[in-house]
N, C-alpha and C positions, 0 to 999 in steps of 0.2 A: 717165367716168360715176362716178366715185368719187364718196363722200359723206363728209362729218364728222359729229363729233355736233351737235345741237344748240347743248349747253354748249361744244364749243369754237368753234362760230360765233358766238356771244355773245360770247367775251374777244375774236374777232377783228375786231366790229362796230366802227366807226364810234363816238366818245363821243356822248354826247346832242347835245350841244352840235351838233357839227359837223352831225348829222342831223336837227336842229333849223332847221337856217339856211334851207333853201326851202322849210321847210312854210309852204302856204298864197301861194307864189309860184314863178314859173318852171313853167310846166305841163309834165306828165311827161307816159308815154305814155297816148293816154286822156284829156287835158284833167286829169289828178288833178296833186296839188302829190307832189312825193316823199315817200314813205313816213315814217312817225316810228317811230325805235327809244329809246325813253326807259325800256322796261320792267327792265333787264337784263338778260332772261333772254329767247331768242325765243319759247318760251313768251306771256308777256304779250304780247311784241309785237304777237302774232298778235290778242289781245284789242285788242291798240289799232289794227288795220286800221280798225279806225271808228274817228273823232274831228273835232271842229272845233277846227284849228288856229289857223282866224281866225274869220267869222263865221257859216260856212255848214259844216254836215256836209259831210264827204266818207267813202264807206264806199270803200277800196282793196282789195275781191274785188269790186264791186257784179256783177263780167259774168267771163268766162273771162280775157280779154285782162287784168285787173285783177288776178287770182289771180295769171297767171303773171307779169306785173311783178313782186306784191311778193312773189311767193317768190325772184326774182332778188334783190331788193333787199337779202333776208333773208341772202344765201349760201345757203338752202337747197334748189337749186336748180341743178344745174349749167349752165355756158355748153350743153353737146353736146346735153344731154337738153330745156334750153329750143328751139333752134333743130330738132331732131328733133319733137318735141309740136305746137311751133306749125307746123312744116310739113304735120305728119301728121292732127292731130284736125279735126273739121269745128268751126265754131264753137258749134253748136246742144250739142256735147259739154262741150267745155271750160265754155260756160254751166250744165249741172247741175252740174257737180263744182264750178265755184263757191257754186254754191246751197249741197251740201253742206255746202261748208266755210264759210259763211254760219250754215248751221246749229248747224254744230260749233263754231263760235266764240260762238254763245248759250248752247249749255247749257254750254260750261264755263263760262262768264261767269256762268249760276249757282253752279255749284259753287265758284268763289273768291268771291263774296259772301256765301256762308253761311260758307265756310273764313277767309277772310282775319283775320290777327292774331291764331293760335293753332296751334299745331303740328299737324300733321295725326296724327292715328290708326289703326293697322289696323282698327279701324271703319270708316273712311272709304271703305274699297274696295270696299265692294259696292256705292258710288253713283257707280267709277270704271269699271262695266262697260262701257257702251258704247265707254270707248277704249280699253277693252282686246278688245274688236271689232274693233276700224277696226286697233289694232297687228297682230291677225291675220292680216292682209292682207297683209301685208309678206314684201315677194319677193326685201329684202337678201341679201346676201353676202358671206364673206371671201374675199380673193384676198394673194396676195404681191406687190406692187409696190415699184419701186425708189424709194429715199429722197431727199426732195429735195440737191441739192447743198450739198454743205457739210455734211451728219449725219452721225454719227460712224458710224453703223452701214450697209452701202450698201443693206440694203433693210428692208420694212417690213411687216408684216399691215393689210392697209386693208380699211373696208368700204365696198361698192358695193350699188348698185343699179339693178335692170332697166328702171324708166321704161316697163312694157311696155303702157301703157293710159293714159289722161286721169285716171283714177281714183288713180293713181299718185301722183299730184300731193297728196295729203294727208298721206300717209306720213311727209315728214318733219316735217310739221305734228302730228301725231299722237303723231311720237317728242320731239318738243319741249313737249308740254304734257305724256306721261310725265315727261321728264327736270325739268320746273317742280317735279310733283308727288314723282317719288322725292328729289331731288337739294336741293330750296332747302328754307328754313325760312319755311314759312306765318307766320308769327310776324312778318314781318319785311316780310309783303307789304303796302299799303297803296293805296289809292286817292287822287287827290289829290281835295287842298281846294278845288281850283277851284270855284264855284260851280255852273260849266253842262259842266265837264269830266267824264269817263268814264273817263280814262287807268288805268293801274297802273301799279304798281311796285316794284322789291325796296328798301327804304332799309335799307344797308349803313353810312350816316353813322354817326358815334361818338353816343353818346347816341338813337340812331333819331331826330335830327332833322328830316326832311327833310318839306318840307311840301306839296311842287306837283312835277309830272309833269319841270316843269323850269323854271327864271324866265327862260329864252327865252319862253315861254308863259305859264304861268300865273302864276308869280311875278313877274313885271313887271303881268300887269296886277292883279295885286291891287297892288302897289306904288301902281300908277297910281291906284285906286279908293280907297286911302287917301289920295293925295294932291287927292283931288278933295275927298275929307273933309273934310280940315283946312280948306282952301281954304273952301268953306262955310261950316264955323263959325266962323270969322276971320271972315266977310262977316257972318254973323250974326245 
C-alpha cells in the first residue's frame, strides 16, 4: 500500500514518446486507447485524461472502471489497493467518484488557463481552496520500511496510504495538482498549438521552444497540413 510522490512518478513515467505510441489504437480496458502522459508533470496529466488523440474524443475517467485504469496508468495507484477497490466497491460507487474527479479536473483546467505563462502568486491561494479541501481528506501515513535492494542504507521512511473508501481514489490526484502548483514554474506551462487540441504541458526545452503536446500528435500533423499547403499552391 505504499505511495510515492507525485513528482517522483513523473521522473519515473514512461517518455512521451513511448506513451504516445497506442494512443488512439489497441483498445485498453474499456474499449479507451491507453492513456497519454505528455504533460510532465501528473498534475497535467490528469488535465489531459480528455483528449482526441486521433479523430474522436476520448475522456479516460468517463465511468469508475476509467478512473481506476488511469490512475494505474498514472503509478498513482498501487497494484494492492487497485485489485482491493475493484473487488470491494459496487460500481454505482466508483461511478461518483469518477464524476468527481471529472469535476476536479474542470475547475482546475480553469485555474491553469487564467495561471498558465506567469509565475504563480501567494495571491493565487485563496482561488486554490477547494483543493485544499479535498487534500484534507487525506488519511496518508509514515511508516519505516525496508529499502529496496541494493540502497546503501537498509531501511527507509515511506509514505503510505489507507485506500479506505472509493473516495480515496482522488487523493493522490489531489496531491499531484498541489505538487504542479507548489513545485513547477507556471511560467513554463503552455498549452499546445494544435488547432482542435486541449493537451498541456511544462516546456523545459532551451529557448521555451516547444510547440505541440508532442509530433507523435500534433506536430506531425501540422507538418502534414503544411505539406498539403505547399502542395496547393504549387497546383495553383
Amino acid at each position: 500500500m505504499s505511495t510515492k510522490s507525485a513528482r517522483q512518478t513523473s521522473r519515473e513515467a514512461t517518455s512521451p514518446k513511448s506513451t504516445l505510441r497506442g494512443a488512439g489504437r489497441g483498445a485498453a480496458r474499456g474499449g479507451r486507447p491507453p492513456a497519454i502522459f505528455v504533460g510532465g508533470a501528473p498534475g497535467l496529466d490528469f488535465l489531459n485524461s480528455i483528449a482526441t488523440p486521433v479523430d474522436i474524443p476520448v475522456d479516460w475517467i468517463d465511468d469508475g472502471e476509467g478512473l481506476l485504469s488511469w490512475l494505474a496508468q498514472a503509478g498513482l495507484l498501487p497494484a494492492d489497493a487497485l485489485q482491493r477497490i475493484r473487488a470491494d466497491a459496487r460500481p454505482a460507487e466508483l461511478d461518483k467518484v469518477a464524476a468527481e474527479g471529472r469535476r476536479l479536473r474542470e475547475w482546475f483546467r480553469g485555474f491553469v488557463r487564467q495561471h498558465a505563462g506567469r509565475p504563480l502568486t501567494a495571491k493565487d491561494l485563496t482561488e486554490l481552496e477547494p483543493l485544499n479541501r479535498l487534500l484534507a481528506r487525506d488519511d496518508s501515513f509514515t511508516r519505516i520500511a525496508p529499502q529496496p535492494a541494493g540502497a546503501r542504507a537498509p531501511l527507509q521512511l515511506q509514505t503510505a496510504r489507507r485506500w479506505q473508501s472509493p473516495e480515496a481514489l482522488l487523493l493522490p490526484i489531489a496531491q499531484a495538482l498541489a505538487e504542479l502548483v507548489c513545485t513547477e514554474d507556471f511560467a513554463k506551462l503552455k498549452a499546445c498549438e494544435g488547432p482542435v487540441c486541449t493537451l498541456y504541458f511544462l516546456d523545459r526545452t532551451r529557448g521555451a521552444a516547444r510547440r505541440w503536446c508532442s509530433m507523435a500528435i500534433c506536430g506531425n500533423r501540422a507538418k502534414q497540413a503544411a505539406h498539403r499547403h505547399r502542395l496547393k499552391a504549387q497546383q495553383g
